[in-house]
C-alpha positions in Angstrom: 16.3 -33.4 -2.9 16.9 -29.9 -3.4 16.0 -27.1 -1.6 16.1 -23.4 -2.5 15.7 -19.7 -2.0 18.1 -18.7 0.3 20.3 -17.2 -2.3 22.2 -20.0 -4.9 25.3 -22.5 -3.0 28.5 -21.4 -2.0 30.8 -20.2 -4.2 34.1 -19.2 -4.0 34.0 -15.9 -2.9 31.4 -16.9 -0.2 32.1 -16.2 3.6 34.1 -18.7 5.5 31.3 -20.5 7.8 32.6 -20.8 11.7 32.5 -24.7 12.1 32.7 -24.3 16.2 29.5 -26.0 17.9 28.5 -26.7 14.2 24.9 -28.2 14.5 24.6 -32.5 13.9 22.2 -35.1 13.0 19.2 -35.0 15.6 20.3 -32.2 17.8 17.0 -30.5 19.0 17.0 -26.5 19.0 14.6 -24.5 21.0 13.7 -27.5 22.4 11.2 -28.2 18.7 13.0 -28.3 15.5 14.8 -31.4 15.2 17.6 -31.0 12.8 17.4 -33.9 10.1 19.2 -33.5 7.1 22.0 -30.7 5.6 21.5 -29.5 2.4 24.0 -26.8 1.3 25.5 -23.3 2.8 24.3 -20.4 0.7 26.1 -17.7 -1.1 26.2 -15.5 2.3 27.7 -18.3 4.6 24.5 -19.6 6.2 23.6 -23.2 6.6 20.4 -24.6 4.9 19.2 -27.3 6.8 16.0 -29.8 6.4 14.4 -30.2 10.0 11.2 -31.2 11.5 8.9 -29.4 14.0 8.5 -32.0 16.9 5.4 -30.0 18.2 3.2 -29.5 15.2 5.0 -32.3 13.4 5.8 -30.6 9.7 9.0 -30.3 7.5 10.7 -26.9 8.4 13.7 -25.1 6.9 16.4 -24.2 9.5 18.8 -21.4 8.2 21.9 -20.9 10.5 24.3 -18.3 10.9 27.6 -17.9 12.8 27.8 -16.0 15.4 24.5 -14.1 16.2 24.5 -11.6 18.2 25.2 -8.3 15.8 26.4 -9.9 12.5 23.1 -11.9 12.1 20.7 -8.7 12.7 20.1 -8.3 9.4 19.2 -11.7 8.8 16.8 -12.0 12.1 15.4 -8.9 11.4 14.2 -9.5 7.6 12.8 -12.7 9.2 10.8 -10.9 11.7 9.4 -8.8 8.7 8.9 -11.4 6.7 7.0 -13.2 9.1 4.2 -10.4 9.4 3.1 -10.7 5.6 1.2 -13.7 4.7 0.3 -14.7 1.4 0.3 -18.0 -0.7 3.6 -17.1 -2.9 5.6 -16.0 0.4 7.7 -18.5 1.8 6.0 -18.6 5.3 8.7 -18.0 8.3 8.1 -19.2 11.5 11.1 -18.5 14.0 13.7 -16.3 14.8 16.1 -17.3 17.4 19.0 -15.9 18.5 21.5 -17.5 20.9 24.4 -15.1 20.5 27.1 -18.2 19.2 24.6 -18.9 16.4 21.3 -17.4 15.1 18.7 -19.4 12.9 15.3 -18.8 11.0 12.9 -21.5 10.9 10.7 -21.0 7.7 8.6 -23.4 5.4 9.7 -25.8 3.7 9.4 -26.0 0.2 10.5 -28.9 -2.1 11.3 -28.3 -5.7 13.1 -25.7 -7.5 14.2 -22.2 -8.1 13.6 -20.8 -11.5 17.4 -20.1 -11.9 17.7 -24.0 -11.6 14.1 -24.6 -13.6 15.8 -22.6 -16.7 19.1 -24.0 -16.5 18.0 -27.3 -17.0 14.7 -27.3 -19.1 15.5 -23.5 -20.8 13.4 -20.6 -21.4 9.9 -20.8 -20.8 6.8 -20.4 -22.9 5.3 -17.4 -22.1 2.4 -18.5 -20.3 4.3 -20.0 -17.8 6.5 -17.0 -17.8 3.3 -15.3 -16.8 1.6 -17.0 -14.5 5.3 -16.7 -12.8 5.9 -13.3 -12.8 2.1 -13.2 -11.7 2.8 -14.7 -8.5 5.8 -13.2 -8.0 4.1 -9.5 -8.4 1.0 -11.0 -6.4 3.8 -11.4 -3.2 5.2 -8.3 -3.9 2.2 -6.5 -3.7 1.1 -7.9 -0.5 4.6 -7.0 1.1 4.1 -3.5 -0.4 0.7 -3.0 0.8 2.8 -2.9 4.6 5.2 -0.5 4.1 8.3 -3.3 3.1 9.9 -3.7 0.4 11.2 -7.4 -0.6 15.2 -6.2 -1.4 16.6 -9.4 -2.9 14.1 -11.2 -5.7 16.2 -12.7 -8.5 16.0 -16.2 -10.1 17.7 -17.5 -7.1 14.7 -16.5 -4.7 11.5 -17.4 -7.0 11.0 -21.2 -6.0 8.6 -23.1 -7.7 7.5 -26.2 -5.8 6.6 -29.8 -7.0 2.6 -29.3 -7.1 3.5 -26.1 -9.1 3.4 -23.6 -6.3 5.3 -20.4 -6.9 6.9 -18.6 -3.9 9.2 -15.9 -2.8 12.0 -16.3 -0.4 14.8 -14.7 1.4 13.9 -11.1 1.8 16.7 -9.0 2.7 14.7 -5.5 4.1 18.8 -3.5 5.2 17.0 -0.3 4.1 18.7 0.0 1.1 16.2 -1.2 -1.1 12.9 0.2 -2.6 9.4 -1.0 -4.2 10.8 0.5 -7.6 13.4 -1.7 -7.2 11.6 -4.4 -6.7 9.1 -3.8 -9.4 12.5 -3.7 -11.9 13.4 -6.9 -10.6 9.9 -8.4 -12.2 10.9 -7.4 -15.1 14.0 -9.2 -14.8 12.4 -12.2 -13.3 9.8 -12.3 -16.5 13.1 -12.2 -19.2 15.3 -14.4 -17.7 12.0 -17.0 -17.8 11.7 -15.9 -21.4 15.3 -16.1 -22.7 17.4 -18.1 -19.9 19.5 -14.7 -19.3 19.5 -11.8 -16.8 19.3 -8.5 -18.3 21.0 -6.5 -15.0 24.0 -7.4 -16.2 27.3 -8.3 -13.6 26.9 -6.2 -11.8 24.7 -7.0 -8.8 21.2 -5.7 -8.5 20.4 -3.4 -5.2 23.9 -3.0 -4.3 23.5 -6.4 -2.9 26.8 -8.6 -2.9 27.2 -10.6 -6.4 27.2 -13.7 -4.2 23.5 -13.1 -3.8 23.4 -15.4 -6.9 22.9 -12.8 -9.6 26.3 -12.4 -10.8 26.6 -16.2 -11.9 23.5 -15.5 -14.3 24.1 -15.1 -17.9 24.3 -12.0 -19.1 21.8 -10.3 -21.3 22.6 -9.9 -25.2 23.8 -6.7 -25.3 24.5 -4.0 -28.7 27.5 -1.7 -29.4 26.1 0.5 -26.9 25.1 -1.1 -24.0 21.3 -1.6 -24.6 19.7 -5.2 -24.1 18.1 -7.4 -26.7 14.4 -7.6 -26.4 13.1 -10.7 -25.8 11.4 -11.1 -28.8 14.5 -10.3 -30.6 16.4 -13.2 -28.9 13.5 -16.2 -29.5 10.7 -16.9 -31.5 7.1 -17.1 -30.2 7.0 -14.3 -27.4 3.9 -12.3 -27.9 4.2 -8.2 -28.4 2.4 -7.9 -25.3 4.3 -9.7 -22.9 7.3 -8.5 -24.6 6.8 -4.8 -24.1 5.2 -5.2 -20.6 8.5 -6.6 -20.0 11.0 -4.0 -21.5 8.7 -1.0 -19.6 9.7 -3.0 -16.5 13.2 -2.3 -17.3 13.5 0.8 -18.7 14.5 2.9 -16.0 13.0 6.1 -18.0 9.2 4.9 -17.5 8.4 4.9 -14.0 6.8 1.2 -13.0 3.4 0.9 -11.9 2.8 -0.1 -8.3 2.6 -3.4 -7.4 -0.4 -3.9 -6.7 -1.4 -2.4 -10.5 1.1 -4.9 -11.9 -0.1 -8.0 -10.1 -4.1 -7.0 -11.3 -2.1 -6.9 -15.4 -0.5 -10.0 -15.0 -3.0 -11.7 -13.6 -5.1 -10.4 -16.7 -2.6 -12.1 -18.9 -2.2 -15.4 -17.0 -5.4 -17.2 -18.5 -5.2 -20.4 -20.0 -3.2 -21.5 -23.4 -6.9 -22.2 -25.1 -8.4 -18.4 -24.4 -4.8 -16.6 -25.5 -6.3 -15.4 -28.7 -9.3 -13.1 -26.5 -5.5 -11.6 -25.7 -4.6 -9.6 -28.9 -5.1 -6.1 -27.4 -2.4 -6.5 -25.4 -1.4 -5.2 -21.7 -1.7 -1.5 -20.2 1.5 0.2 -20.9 3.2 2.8 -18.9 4.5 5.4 -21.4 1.2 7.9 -21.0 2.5 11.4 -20.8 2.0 12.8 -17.5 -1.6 13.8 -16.8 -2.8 11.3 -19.6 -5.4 9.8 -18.3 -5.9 6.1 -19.9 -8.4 4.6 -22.3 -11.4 3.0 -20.1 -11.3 0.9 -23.7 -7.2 -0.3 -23.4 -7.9 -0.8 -19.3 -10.4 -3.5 -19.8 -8.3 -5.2 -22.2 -8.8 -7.0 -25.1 -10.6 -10.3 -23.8 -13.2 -8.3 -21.7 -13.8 -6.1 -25.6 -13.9 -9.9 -27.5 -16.4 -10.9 -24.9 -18.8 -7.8 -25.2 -18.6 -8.2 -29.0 -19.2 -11.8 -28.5 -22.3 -10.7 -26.4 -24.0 -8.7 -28.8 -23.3 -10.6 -31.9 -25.4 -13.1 -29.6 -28.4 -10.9 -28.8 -28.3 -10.0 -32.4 -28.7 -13.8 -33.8 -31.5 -14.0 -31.6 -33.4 -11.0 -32.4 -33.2 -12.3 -35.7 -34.6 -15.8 -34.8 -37.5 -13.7 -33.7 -38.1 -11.7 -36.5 -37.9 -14.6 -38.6 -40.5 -16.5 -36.3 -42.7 -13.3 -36.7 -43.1 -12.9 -40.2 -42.7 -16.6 -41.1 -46.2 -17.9 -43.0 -48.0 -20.9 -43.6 -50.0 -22.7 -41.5 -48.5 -21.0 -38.6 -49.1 -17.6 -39.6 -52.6 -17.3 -37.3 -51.2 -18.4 -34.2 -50.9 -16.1 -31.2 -47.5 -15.1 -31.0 -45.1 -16.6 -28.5 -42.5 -15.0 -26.2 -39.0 -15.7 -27.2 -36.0 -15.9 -24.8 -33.7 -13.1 -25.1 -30.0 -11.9 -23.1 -31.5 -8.9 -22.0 -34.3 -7.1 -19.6 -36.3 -5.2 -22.1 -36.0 -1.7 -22.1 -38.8 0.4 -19.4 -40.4 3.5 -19.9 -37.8 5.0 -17.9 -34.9 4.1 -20.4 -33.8 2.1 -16.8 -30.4 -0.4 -17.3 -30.8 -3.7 -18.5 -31.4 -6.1 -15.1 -27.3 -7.5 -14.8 -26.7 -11.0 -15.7 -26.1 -13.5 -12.7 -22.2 -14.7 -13.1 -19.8 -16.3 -10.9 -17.5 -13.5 -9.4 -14.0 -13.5 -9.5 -12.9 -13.6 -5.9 -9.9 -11.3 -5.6 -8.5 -12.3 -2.1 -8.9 -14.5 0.6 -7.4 -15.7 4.2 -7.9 -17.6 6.8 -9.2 -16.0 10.0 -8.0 -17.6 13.1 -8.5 -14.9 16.4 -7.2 -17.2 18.8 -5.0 -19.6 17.3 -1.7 -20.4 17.1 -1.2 -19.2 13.5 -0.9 -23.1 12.6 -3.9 -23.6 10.5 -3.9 -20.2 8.5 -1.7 -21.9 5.3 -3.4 -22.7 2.2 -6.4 -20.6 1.9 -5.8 -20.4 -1.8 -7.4 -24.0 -2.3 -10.9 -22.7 -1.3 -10.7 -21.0 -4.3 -8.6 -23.2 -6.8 -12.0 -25.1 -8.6 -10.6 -28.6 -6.8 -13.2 -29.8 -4.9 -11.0 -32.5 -4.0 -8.2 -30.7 -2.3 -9.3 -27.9 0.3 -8.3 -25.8 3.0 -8.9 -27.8 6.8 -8.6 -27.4 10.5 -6.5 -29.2 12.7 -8.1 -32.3 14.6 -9.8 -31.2 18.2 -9.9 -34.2 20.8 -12.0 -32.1 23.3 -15.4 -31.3 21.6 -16.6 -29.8 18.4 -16.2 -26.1 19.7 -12.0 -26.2 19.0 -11.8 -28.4 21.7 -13.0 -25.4 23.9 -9.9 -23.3 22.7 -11.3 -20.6 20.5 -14.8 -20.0 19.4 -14.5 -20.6 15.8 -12.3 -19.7 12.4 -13.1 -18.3 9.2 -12.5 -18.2 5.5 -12.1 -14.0 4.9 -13.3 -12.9 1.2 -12.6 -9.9 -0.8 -14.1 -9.3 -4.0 -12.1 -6.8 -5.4 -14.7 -4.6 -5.5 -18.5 -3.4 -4.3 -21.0 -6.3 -6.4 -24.2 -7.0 -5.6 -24.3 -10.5 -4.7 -26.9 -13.1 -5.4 -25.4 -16.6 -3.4 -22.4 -17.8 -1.7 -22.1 -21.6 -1.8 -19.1 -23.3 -0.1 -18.6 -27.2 -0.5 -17.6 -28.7 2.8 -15.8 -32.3 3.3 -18.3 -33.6 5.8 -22.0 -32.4 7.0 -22.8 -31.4 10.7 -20.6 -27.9 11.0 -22.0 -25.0 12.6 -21.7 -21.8 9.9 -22.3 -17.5 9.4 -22.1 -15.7 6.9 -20.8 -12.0 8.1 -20.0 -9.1 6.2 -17.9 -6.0 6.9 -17.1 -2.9 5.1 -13.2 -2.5 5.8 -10.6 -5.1 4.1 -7.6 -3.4 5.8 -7.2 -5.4 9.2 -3.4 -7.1 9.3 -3.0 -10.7 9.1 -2.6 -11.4 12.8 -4.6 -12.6 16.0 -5.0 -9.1 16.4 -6.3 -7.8 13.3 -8.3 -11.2 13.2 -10.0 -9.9 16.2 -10.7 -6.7 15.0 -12.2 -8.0 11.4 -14.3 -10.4 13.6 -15.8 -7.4 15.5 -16.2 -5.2 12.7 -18.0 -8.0 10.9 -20.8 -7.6 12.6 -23.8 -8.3 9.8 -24.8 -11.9 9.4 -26.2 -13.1 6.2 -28.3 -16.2 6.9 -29.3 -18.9 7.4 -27.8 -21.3 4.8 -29.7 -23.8 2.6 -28.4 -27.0 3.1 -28.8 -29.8 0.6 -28.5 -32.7 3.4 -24.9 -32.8 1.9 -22.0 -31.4 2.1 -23.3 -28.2 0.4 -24.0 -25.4 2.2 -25.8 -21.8 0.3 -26.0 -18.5 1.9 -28.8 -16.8 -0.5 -30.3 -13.8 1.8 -28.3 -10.9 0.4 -30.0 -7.5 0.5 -30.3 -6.6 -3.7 -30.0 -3.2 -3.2 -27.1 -3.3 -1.4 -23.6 -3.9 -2.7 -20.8 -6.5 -1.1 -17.0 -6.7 -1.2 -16.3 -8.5 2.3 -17.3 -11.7 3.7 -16.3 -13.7 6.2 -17.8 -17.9 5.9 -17.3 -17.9 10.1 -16.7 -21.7 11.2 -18.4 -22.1 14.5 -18.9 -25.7 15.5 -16.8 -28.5 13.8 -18.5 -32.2 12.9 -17.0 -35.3 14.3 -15.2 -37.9 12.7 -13.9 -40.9 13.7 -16.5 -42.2 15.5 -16.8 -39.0 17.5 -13.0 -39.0 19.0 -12.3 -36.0 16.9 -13.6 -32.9 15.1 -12.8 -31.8 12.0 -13.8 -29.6 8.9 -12.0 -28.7 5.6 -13.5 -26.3 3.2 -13.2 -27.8 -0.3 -14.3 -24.9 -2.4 -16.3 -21.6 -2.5 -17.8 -19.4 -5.2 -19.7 -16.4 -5.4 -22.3 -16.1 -7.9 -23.6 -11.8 -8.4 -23.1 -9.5 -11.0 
């Protein structure tokens, strides 16, 4: 069992670890995390241990240093900032304690490995798994961004990718030294060592961070006479131009990086699966435009969404020609009345008015779990409301009191963002058992933090209920009353009464699966 992301083991060089009142088998800290297993001390002298949470009963990390007091601030304080940003590929952190002889973070656990130890023992990657890496990885980034942080320590070391194929970013290190340029170089370092098994940074260690941060033990990049690194391209076959030249802007410190949040929306472009990678040929955005340039609206929607409108009109074309064929065909059909045909399009009015937009599912950009007056226990895993696995969902805990939270909060929700204003035709959410009180709300602002506080702010600004569902006398339940002149980016699927389950002694939902059909 390994577990990873708090920097690479002890090396040589590392920081003698105090052994006095060294923590043992069973010992019980804070009076809740049980201490089970030891797995390794990290490059910076901490101790990784595997413990459990005796109150909520779940795997935990437990991360010790020795002494607190002031030479674990850093670490304690990176926690706490960690701790405000969450997001599916962000290692979540629970606990920061601080008991002067020792100091520890409690944060998920995660089993599996980091891509330092995924490319050491399988080698580089193919580059769609390269991609839908450095997706993630930007995707985290761009949610610590969007607060003000920066991240200040991402390197193969610190991108874990778990058993079920999860990919998460761990051990930030915010000392103030750092910066979201930095970061955003550090993709591009993260996307070539996936690509060719070395780091292109070279020895010497990236953010003025110490080289026992685990970056120093990397391989070095192939390097010519004068110092420049070997594309990636130029050091395997099979890397496409694209992803190849997205990743050399990233580390070319004369182009100035996109933001992250930019970066993540490219990636996640790219990162579709192996079967659609030739709708890909026209390649990513770059970021060489001279100053003022403003880009193509042609390059920025990239070449699958061009292949698709080509596709598109090739389509309406075939069938205007069935129809002309139909019309002018003879024989014994030729003094019959003629009959509408289908067609892709609204035909054209008087007015010269837009075609009627086609009904498609919309790409949900976003999406949280709203919990006002919890605990912060159940708002994991909001990511599988949205994963098309109907069979693996996002759930509450079990109440024992009644099916209103056991008369400890008045409800929870499933947050949505869009990406951007659509006009919506349904929302239809798959549920794992029938009986569960539900609104639809909407709201104009996305901005609220990812608290019980903000959650209590979105829940009052979402004020507009959409309603009531259509239910199928299953477990599907369709919110279909949308305004059509009116355009939607929010929604909130607010859970207010639970169903029972075993025989009544609990209550209990999980939301298997939502889409949103528009255009």
């Amino acid at each position: 069992m390994t577990q990873v992301g708090e920097g690479q083991e002890a090396e040589e060089t590392s920081p003698t670890v105090v052994t006095f009142g060294a923590p043992t088998v069973g010992e019980l800290l804070a009076e809740r995390y049980e201490l089970v297993e030891h797995i390794n001390n990290d490059s910076a002298g901490r101790l990784v241990w595997r413990g459990v949470d005796v109150v909520l009963r779940r795997p935990v990390a437990v991360v010790l240093r020795y002494p607190g007091g002031d030479s674990a601030t850093e670490m304690l304080q990176a926690a706490v900032a960690a701790s405000r940003v969450i997001h599916p590929n962000l290692v979540g952190v629970y606990d920061a304690i601080d008991e002067d002889d020792r100091a520890y973070v409690v944060r998920e656990w995660v089993d599996g490995q980091s891509l330092r130890e995924l490319v050491a023992a399988d080698g580089p990657l193919d580059p769609a798994r390269a991609t839908a890496i450095g997706n993630a990885v930007a995707s985290a980034l761009a949610a610590v961004h969007a607060t003000g942080m920066v991240h200040g320590n991402l390197h193969p070391g610190t991108v874990m990718i778990s058993d079920d194929g999860r990919v998460v970013l761990a051990d930030a290190r915010t000392d103030g030294a750092d910066s979201q340029e930095n970061d955003l170089r550090a993709v591009g370092g993260v996307l070539y060592f996936a690509l060719t098994g070395h780091w292109p940074h070279g020895e010497a260690p990236l953010h003025g961070a110490t080289a026992g941060h685990g970056r120093a033990a990397l391989p070095d990049a192939v390097r010519d006479a004068g110092g420049a690194i070997a594309a990636p391209r130029q050091m395997r076959a099979g890397v496409p131009a694209y992803l190849d030249d997205l990743t050399m802007d990233l580390l070319d410190p004369e182009i100035p990086p996109p933001s992250s949040d930019v970066l993540a929306a490219e990636l996640s472009r790219l990162d579709i699966p192996a079967d659609e990678q030739f709708l890909e040929q026209a390649g990513p955005l770059r970021f060489t435009a001279d100053p003022g340039e403003e880009p193509s609206p042609l390059a920025a929607a990239g070449g699958r969404k061009v292949a698709i409108g080509i596709a598109g009109l090739l389509a309406v074309a075939l069938v205007g020609l069935l129809i002309g064929i139909n019309a002018l065909g003879g024989g014994d059909d030729g003094d019959k009345e003629p009959v509408a045909q289908p067609t892709n399009s609204a035909p054209a009015t008087d007015g010269g008015a837009e075609p009627a937009a086609q009904v498609r599912k919309l790409t949900i950009e976003d999406v949280r779990i709203i919990d006002p007056e919890g605990d912060r226990a159940e708002v994991r895993n909001a990511e599988k409301v949205i994963d098309g696995d109907e069979d693996d969902g996002w759930e509450t805990n079990s109440y024992r009191t009644n099916a209103k939270f056991g008369g400890l909060k008045k409800g929870m929700g499933v947050w949505i963002d869009l990406g951007a204003p659509h006009t919506v035709k349904q929302l239809e959410a798959t549920l794992s058992a029938t009986g569960a009180t539900v609104e639809l709300r909407t709201g104009t602002r996305g901005d609220f933090p990812s608290t019980s506080s903000g959650d209590k702010q979105l829940l009052n600004a979402y004020s507009t209920v959409v309603g009531p569902p259509n239910e199928d006398g299953g477990t599907k339940m369709i919110f279909n009353a949308f305004e059509p002149d009116q355009k939607y980016q929010y929604l909130l699927f607010w859970i207010t009464k639970l169903p029972a389950k075993d025989s009544g002694n609990s209550w209990k939902l999980g939301v298997q699966e939502i889409t949103v059909q528009g255009s």
